[in-house]
MARVEXZA-258148 format. One record per residue: residue in three letters; x, y, z of N, C-alpha, C in turn. Coordinates in steps of 0.05 Angstrom, whole numbers, padded with zeros to 5 digits, always signed. Layout:
alaXYZXYZXYZ
...
This chain:
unk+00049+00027+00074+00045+00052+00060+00022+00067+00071
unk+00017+00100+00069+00000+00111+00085-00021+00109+00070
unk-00046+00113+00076-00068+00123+00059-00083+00139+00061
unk-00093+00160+00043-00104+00179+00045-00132+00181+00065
unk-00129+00194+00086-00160+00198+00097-00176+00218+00092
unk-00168+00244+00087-00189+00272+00076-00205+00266+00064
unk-00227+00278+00062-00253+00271+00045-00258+00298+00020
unk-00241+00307+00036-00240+00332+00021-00229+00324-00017
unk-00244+00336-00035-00233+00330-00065-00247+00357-00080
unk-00219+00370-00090-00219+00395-00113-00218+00380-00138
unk-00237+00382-00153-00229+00374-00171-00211+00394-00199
unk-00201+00383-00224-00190+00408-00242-00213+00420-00249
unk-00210+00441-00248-00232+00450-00266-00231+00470-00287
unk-00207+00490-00286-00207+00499-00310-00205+00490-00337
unk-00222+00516-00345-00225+00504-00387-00239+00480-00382
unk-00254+00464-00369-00263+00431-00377-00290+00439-00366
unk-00308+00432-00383-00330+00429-00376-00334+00401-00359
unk-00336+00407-00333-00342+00377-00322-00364+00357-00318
unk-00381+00372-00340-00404+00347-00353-00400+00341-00379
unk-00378+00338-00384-00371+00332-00412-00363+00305-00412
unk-00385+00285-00413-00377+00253-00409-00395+00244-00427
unk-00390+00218-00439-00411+00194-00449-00416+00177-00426
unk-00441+00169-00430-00446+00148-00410-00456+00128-00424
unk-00457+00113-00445-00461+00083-00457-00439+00065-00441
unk-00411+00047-00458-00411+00019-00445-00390+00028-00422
unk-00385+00009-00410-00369+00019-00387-00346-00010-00385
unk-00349-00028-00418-00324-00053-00405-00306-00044-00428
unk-00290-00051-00427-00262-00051-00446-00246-00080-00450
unk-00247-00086-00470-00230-00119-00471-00200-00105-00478
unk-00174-00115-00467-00147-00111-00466-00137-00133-00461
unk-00123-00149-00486-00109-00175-00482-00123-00194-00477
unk-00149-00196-00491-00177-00216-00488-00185-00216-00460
unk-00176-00197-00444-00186-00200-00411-00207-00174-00411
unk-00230-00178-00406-00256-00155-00402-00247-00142-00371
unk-00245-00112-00377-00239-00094-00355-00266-00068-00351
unk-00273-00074-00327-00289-00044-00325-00272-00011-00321
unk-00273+00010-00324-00262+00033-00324-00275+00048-00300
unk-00260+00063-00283-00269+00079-00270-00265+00101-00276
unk-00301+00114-00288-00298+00134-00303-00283+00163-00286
unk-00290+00164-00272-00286+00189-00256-00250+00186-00264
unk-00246+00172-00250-00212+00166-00249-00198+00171-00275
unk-00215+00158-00294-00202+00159-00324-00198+00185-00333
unk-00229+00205-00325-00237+00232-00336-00216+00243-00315
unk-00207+00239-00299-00187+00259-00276-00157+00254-00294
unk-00148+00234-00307-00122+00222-00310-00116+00251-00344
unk-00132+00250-00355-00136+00264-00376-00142+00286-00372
unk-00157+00293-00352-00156+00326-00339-00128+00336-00340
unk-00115+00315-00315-00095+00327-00295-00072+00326-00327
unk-00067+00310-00343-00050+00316-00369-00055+00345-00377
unk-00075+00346-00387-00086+00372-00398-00079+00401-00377
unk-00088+00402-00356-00087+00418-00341-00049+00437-00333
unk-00042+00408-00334-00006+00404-00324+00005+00423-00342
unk-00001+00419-00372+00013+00419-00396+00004+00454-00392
unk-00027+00471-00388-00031+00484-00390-00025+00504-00364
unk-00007+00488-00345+00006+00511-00329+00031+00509-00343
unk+00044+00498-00348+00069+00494-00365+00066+00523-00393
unk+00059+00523-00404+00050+00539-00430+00048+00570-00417
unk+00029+00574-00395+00025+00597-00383+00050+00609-00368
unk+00066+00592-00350+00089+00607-00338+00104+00608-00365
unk+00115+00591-00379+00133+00603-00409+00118+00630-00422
unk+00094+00629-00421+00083+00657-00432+00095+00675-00417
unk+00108+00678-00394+00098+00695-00365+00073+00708-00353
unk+00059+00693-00352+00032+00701-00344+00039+00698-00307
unk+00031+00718-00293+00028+00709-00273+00013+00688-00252
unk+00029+00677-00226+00007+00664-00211-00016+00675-00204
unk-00036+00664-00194-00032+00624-00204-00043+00627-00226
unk-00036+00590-00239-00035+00590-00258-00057+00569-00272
unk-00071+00567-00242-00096+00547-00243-00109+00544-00231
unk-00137+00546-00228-00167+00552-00205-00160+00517-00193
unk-00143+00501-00191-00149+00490-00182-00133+00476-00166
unk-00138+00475-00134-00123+00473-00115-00095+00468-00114
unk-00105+00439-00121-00081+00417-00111-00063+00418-00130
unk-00069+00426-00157-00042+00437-00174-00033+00455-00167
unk-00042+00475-00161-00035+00504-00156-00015+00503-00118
unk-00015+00473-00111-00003+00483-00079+00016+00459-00076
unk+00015+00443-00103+00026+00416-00103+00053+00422-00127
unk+00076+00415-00121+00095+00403-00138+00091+00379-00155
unk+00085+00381-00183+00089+00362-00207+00101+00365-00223
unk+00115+00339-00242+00132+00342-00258+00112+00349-00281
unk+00132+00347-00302+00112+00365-00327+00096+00333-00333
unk+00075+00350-00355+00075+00312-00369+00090+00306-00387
unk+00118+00321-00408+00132+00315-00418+00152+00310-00407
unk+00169+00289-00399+00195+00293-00391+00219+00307-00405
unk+00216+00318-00430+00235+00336-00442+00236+00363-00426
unk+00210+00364-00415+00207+00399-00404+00215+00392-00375
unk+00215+00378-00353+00228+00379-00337+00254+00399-00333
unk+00257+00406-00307+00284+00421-00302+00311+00403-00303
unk+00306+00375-00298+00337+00362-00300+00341+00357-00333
unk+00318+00346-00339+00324+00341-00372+00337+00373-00386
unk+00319+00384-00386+00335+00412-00397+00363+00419-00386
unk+00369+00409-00365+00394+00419-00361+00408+00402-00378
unk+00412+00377-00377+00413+00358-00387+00427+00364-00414
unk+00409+00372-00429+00400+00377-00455+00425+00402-00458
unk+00424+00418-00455+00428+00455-00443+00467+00444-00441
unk+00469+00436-00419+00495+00431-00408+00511+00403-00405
unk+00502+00388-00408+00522+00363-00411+00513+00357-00438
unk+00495+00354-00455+00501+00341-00491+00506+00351-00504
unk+00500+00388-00501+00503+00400-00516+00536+00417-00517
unk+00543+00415-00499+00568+00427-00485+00585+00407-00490
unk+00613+00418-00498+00637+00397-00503+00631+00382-00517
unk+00660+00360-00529+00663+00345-00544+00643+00333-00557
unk+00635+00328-00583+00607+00322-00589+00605+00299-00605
unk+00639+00278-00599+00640+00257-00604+00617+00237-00590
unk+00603+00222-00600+00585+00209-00590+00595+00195-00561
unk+00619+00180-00557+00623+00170-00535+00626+00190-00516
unk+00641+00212-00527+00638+00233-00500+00614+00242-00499
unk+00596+00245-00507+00567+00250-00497+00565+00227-00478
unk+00561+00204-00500+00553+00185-00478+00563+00196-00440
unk+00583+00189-00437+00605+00190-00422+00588+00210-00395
unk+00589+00232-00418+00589+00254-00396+00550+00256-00385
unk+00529+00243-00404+00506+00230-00391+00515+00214-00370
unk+00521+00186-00375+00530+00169-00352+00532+00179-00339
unk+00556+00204-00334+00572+00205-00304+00550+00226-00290
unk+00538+00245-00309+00512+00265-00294+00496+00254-00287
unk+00489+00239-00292+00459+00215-00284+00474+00204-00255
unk+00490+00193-00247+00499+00184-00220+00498+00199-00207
unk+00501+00223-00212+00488+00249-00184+00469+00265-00188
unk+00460+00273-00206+00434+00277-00213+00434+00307-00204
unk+00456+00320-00188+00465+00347-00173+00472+00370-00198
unk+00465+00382-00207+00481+00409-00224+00502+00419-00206
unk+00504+00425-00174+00525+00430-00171+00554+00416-00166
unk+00539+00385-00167+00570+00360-00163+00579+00374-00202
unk+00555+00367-00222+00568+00372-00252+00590+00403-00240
unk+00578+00413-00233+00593+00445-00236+00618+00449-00223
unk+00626+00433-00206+00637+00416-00184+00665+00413-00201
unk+00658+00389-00217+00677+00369-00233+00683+00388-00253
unk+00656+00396-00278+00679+00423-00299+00701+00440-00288
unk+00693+00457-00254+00712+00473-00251+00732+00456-00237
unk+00742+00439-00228+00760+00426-00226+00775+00411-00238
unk+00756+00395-00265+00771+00389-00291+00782+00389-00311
unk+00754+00412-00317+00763+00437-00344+00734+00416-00360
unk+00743+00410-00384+00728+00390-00401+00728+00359-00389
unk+00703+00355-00388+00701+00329-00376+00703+00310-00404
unk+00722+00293-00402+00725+00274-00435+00728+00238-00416
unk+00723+00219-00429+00735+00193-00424+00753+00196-00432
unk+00765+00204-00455+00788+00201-00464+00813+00211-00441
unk+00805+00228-00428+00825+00237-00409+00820+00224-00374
unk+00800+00213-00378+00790+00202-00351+00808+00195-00331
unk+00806+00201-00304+00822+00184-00284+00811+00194-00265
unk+00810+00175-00247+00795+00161-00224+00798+00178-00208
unk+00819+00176-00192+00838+00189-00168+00826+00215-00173
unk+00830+00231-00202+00834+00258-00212+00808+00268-00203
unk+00780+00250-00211+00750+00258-00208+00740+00254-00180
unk+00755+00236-00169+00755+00225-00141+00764+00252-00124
unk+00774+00258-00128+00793+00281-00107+00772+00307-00106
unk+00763+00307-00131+00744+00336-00140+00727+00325-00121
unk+00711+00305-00129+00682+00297-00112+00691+00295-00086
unk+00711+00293-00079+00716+00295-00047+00713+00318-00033
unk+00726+00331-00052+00729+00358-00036+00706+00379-00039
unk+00691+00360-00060+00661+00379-00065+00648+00367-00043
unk+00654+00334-00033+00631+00332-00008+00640+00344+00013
unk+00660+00359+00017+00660+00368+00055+00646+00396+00047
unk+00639+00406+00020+00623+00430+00022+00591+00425+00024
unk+00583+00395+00012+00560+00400+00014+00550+00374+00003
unk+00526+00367+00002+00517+00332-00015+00521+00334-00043
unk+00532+00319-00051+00532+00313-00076+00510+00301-00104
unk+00495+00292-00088+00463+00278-00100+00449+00290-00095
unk+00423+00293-00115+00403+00303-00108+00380+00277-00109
unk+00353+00281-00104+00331+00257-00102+00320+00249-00127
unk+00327+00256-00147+00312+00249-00169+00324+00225-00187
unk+00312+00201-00186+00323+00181-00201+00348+00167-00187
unk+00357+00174-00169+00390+00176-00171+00386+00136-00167
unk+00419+00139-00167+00423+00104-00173+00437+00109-00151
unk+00429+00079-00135+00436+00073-00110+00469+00068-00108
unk+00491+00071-00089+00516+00060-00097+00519+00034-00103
unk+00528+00037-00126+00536-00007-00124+00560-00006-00106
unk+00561-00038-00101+00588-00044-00085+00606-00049-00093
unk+00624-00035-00100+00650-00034-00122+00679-00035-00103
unk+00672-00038-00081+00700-00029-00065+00703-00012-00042
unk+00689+00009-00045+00689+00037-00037+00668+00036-00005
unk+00674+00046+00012+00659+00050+00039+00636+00070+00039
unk+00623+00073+00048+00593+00083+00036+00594+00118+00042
unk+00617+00110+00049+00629+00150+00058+00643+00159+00044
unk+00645+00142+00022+00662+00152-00006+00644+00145-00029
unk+00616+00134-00026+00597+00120-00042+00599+00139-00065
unk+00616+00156-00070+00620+00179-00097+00644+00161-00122
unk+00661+00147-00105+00683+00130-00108+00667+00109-00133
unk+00647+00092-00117+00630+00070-00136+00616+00081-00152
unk+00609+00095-00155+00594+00112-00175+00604+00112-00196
unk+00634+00131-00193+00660+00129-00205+00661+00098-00226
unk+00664+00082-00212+00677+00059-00222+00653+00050-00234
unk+00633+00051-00231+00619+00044-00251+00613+00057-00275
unk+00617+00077-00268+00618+00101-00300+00648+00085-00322
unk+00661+00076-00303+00685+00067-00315+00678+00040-00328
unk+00667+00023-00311+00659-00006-00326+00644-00010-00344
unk+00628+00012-00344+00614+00018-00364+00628+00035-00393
unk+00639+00053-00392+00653+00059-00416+00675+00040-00422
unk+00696+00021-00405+00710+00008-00414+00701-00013-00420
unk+00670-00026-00425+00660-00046-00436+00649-00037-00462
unk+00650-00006-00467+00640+00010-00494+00608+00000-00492
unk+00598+00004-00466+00566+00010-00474+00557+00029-00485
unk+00568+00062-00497+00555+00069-00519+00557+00058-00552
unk+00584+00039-00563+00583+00023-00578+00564+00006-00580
unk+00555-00008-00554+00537-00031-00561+00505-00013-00567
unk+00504-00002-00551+00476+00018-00557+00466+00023-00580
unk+00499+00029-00598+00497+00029-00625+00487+00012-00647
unk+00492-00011-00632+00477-00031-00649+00455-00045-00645
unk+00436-00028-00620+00420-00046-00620+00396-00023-00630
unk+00368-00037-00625+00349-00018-00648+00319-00016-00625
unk+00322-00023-00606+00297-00018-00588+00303-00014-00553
unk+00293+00002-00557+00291+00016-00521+00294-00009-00501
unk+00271-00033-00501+00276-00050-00489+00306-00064-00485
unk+00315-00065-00516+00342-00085-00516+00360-00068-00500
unk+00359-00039-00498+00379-00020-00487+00378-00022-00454
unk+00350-00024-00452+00348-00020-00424+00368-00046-00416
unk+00360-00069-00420+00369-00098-00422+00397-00101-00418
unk+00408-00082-00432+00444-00087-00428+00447-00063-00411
unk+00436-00039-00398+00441-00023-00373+00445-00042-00353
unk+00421-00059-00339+00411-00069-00319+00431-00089-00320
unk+00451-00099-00328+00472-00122-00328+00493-00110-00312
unk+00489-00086-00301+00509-00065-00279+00501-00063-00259
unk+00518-00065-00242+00501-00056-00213+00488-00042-00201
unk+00470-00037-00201+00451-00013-00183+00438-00007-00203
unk+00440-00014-00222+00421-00008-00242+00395-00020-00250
unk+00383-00018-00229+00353-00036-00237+00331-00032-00255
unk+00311-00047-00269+00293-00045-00290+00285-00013-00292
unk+00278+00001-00273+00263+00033-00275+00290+00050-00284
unk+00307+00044-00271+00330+00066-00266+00348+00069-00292
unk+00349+00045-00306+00361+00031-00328+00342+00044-00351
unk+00318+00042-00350+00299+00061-00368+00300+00091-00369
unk+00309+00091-00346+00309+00129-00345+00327+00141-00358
unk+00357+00122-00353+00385+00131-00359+00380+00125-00393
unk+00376+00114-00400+00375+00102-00426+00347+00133-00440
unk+00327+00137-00431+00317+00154-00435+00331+00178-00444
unk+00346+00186-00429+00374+00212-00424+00386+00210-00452
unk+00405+00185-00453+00418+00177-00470+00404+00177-00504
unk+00381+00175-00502+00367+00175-00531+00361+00202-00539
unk+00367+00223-00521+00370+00251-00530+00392+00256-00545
unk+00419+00242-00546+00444+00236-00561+00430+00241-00583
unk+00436+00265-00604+00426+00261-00636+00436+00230-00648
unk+00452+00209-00646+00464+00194-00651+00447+00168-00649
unk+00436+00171-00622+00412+00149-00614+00386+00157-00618
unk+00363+00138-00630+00341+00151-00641+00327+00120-00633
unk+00323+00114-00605+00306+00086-00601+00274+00103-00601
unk+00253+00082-00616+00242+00091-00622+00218+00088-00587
unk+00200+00114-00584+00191+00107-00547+00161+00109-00546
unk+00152+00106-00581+00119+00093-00574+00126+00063-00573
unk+00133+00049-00570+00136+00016-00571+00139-00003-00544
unk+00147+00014-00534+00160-00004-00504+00162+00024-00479
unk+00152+00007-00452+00155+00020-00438+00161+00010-00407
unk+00176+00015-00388+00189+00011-00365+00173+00016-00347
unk+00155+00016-00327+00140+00019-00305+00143+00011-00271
unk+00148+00041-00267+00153+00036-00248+00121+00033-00226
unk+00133+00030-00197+00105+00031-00178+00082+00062-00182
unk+00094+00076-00188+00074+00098-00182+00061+00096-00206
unk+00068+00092-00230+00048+00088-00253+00028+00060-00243
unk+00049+00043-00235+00027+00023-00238+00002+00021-00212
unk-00006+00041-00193-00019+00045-00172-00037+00061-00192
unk-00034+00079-00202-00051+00099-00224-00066+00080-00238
unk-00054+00064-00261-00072+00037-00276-00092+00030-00250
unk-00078+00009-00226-00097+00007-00211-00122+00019-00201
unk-00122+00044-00200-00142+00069-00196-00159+00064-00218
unk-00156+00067-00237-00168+00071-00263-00185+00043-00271
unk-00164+00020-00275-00175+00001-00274-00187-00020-00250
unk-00217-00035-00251-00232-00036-00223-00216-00069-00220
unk-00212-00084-00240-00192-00110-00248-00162-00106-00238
unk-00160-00131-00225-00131-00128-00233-00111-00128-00263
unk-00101-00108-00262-00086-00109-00289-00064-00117-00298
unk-00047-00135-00280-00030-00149-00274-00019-00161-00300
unk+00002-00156-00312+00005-00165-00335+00003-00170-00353
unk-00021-00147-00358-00028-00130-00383-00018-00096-00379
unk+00003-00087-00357+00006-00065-00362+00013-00048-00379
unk+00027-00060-00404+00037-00047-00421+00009-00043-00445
unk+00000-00064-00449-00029-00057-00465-00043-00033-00452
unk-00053-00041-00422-00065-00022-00418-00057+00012-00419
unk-00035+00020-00419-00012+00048-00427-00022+00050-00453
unk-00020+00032-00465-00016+00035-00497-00051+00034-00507
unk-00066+00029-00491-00094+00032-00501-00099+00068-00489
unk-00084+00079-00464-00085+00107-00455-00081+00126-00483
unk-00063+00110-00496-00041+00122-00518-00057+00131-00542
unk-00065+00110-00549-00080+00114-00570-00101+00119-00577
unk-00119+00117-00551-00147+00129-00544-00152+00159-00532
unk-00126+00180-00541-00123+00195-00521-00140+00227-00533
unk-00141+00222-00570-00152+00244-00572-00182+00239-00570
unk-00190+00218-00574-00215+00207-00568-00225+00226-00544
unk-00212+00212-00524-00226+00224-00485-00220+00261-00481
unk-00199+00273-00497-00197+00295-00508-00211+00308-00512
unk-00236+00299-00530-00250+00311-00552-00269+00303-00535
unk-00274+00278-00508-00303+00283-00501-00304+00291-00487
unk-00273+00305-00469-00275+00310-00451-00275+00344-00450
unk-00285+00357-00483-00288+00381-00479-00261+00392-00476
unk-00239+00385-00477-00200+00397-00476-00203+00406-00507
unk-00202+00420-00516-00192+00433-00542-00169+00443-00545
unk-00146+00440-00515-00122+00453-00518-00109+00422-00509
unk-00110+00396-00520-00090+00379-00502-00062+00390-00501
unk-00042+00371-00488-00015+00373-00485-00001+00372-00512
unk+00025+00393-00512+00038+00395-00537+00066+00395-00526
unk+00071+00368-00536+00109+00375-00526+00121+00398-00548
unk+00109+00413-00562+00119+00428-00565+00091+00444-00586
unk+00094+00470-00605+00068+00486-00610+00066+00468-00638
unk+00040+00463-00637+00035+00457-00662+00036+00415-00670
unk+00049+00407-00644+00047+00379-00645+00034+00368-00622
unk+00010+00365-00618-00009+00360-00603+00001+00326-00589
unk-00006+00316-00564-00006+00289-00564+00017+00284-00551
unk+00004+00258-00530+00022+00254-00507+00038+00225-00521
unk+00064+00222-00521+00067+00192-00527+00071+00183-00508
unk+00073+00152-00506+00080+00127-00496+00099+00133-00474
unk+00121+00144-00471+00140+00144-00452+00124+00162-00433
unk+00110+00178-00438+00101+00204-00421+00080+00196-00418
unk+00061+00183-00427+00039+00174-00413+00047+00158-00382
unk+00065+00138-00380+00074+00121-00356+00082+00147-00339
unk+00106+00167-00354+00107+00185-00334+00083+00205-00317
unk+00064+00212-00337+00040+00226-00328+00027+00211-00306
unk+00027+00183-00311+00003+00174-00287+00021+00172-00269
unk+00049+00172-00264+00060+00170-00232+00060+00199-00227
unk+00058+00213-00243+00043+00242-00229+00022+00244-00220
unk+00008+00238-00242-00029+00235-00230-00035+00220-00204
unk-00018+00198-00201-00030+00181-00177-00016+00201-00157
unk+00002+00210-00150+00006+00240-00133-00029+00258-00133
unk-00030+00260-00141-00054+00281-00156-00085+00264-00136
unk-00091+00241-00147-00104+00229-00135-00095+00225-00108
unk-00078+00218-00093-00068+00213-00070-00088+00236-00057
unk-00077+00265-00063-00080+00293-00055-00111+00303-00052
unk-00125+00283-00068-00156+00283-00072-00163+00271-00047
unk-00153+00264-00036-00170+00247-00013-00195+00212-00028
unk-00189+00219-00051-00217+00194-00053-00202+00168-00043
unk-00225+00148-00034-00215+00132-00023-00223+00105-00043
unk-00222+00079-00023-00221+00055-00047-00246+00044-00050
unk-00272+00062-00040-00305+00058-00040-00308+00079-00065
unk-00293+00087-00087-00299+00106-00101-00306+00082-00123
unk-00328+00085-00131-00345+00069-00142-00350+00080-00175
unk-00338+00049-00202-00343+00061-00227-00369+00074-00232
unk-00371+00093-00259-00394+00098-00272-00396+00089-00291
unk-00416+00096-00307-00412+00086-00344-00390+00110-00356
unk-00381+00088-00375-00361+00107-00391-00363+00104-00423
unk-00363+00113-00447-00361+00109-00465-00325+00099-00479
unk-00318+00078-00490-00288+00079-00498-00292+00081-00519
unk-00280+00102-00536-00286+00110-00569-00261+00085-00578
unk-00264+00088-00602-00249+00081-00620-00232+00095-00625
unk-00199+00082-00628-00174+00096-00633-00178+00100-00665
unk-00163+00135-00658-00164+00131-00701-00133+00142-00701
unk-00109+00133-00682-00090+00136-00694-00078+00110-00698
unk-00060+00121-00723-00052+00094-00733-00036+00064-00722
unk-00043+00051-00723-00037+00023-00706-00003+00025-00708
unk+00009+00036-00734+00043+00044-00739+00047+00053-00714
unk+00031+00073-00710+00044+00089-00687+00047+00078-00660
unk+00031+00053-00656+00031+00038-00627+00054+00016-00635
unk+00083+00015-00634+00090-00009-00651+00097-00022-00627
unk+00100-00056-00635+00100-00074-00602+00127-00090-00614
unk+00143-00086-00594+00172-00118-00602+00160-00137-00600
unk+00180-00152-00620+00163-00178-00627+00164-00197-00609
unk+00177-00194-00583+00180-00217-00564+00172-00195-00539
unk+00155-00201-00519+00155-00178-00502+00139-00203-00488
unk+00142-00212-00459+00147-00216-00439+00134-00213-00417
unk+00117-00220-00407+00091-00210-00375+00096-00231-00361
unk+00098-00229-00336+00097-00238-00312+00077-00234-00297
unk+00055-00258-00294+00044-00256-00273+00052-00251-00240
unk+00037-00243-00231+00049-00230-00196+00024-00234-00181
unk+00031-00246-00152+00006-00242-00136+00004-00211-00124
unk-00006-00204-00113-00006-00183-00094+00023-00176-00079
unk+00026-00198-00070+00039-00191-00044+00072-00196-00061
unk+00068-00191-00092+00085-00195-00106+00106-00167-00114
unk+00086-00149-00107+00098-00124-00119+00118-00117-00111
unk+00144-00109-00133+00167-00106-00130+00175-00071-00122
unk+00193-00057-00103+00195-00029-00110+00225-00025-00113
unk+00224+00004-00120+00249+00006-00132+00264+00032-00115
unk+00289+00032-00109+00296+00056-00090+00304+00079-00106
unk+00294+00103-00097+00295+00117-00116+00319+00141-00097
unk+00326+00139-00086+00350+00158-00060+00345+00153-00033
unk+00367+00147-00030+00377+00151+00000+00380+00178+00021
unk+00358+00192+00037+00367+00221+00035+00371+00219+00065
unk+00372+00197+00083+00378+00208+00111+00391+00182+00124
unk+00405+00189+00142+00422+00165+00164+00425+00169+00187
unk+00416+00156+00206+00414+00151+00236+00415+00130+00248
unk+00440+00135+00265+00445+00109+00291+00418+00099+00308
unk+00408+00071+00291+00384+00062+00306+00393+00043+00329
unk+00373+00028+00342+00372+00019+00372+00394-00014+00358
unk+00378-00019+00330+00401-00048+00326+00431-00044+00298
unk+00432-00014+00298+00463-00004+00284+00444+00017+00261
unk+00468+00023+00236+00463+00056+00229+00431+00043+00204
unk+00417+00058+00203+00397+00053+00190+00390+00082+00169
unk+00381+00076+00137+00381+00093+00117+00349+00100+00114
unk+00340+00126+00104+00315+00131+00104+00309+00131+00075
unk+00292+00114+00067+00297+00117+00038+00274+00113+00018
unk+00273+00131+00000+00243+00144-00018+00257+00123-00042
unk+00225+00114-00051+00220+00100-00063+00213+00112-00097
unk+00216+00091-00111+00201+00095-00143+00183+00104-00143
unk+00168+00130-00148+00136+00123-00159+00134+00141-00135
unk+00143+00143-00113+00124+00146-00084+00141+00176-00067
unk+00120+00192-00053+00125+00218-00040+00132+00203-00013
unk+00140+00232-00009+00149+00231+00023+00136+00213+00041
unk+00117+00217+00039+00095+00201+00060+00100+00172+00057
unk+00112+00167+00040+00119+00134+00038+00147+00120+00049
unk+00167+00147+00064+00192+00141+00063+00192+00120+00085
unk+00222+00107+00082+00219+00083+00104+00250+00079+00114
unk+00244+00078+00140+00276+00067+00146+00284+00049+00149
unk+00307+00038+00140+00307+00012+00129+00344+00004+00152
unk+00346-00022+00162+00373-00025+00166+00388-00025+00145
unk+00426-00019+00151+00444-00022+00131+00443-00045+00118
unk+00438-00066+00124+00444-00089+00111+00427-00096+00097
């Protein structure tokens, strides 16, 4: 992986007073293991929330560019810190749950099959060639033929999230085909029925990932989508999925390895958040929407694989040395952090770390046969890698 050399670092700076710190203790106990904080890092992680949310707020105003004195937001692509405000979720939201049949399985259904291309114009693709997209009317050949003839106009996938093809049959020049068939093995096993009965994010993710190509991150995301269903209501301060780019951010932050305490450590971000807020001089934090202040649980994991983008872009390097930090006391209610009663850590060495493919966007005849270029979980361009077919 590359690493940052610039020395160069903008920090945020609008609205934040950037001497707005405590300096008393600087350890934190998480899961009886004592962690030091790197203050700088911590005070940047809660900036860059704050800051995000308040270019977000200003373009919906229409205020003109820019929309922030501060560089690397202002020249850099980030996602929001809510994932509801995102551009795919809203479409999402907008045009496949809200549109057509509003039988729960056809929601389901028609999530599923948008999440495998992750494209608005493959969705736009299939309506005008289908009419109403339903399971109930489903057939293979019928969706197959559309997606065919949509790929000699143009790609069908876009880079965000997408799920890799499983191997269902299909030659990787039809990899639209397996996609297909798994949207199918999946509704003909009635995974939105089972969904129905279960009562926690985790257990959901749990029966995704029993499909092919569906690995631990990707299986959280889709399942994410799916709990927008008015029908499904898993509850997403309790449990959370982590992929690499969140967990390089923890790393930053924390000077310890945090190795299987990551979910505590998220959930200490969580609940300590109006605390660092309030010292950090933000009087406007993030509002997924006006009037309900406060980042939860799901969007905290998402924020720091933004932030560690953010930091990348800073140039600081791995001699960036803690300060003192004060860690207040949480005063929201412990209800609100709720933990399943069986939850699961794995220790890992280093050289343990798992990644996750997040698209396939290029192919070329290499010196030992055809080889895929391919972007990772968590990770920008600068990380892509070409990998052989096999």
């Amino acid at each position: 992986m590359s690493t940052p050399t610039s020395s160069k670092f903008s920090p945020i700076t609008a609205n934040i007073d950037s001497n707005a710190s405590s300096t008393a203790a600087q350890k934190l106990i998480i899961g009886g293991r004592r962690f030091e904080i790197r203050q700088a890092r911590l005070d940047m992680f809660f900036k860059w929330m704050a800051e995000r949310d308040r270019i977000r707020r200003k373009r919906a105003a229409g205020e003109p560019f820019p929309w922030t004195k501060d560089p690397i937001m202002r020249n850099t692509k980030f996602c929001n810190v809510f994932r509801i405000h995102d551009r795919g979720t809203q479409y999402l939201l907008n045009e496949v749950i809200n549109k057509g049949d509003q039988d729960f399985r056809e929601i389901a259904f028609r999530v599923i099959l948008f999440k495998c291309f992750m494209r608005t114009e493959t969705w736009e693709a299939l309506c005008k060639g289908l009419g109403p997209l339903k399971w109930s009317t489903f057939n293979l050949k019928g969706y197959g033929a559309v997606l065919g003839k949509a790929y000699e106009s143009g790609p069908l996938y876009t880079g965000a999230y997408q799920i890799p093809p499983p191997k269902l049959g299909y030659p990787k020049a039809r990899s639209y085909m397996n996609h297909l068939r798994l949207v199918q093995m999946m509704m003909k096993d009635d995974v939105p029925g089972q969904l129905l009965k279960l009562k926690h994010l985790q257990d959901a993710c749990n029966l995704i990932q029993e499909y092919p190509g569906m690995g631990p991150f990707l299986s959280y995301q889709l399942i994410l989508d799916l709990n927008n269903i008015p029908q499904l209501n898993f509850p997403e301060n309790e449990w959370v999925s982590y992929g690499p780019g969140s967990l390089k951010c923890l790393q930053l932050i924390f000077v310890q390895s945090i190795t299987g305490l990551e979910f505590e450590a998220m959930q200490y971000l969580y609940s300590s958040q109006d605390e660092h807020f309030a010292r950090l001089g933000i009087t406007d934090p993030p509002c997924v929407e006006a009037g309900n202040p406060g980042v939860g649980l799901v969007d905290i994991e998402h924020a720091l694989c933004e932030a560690s983008k953010y930091y990348h872009k800073s140039g600081r390097g791995a001699d960036w040395r803690p300060k003192d930090i004060s860690i207040p006391t949480s005063t929201r209610s412990k209800s609100d952090v709720q933990k399943p009663s069986t939850i699961t850590f794995y220790e890992a060495t280093p050289d343990e770390t798992s990644y996750e493919i997040l698209h396939i966007h290029r192919e070329r005849l290499g010196s030992t046969g055809r080889e895929y270029k391919v972007r990772w979980v968590g990770y920008g361009p600068e990380d892509d890698t070409w990998l052989p077919e096999d």
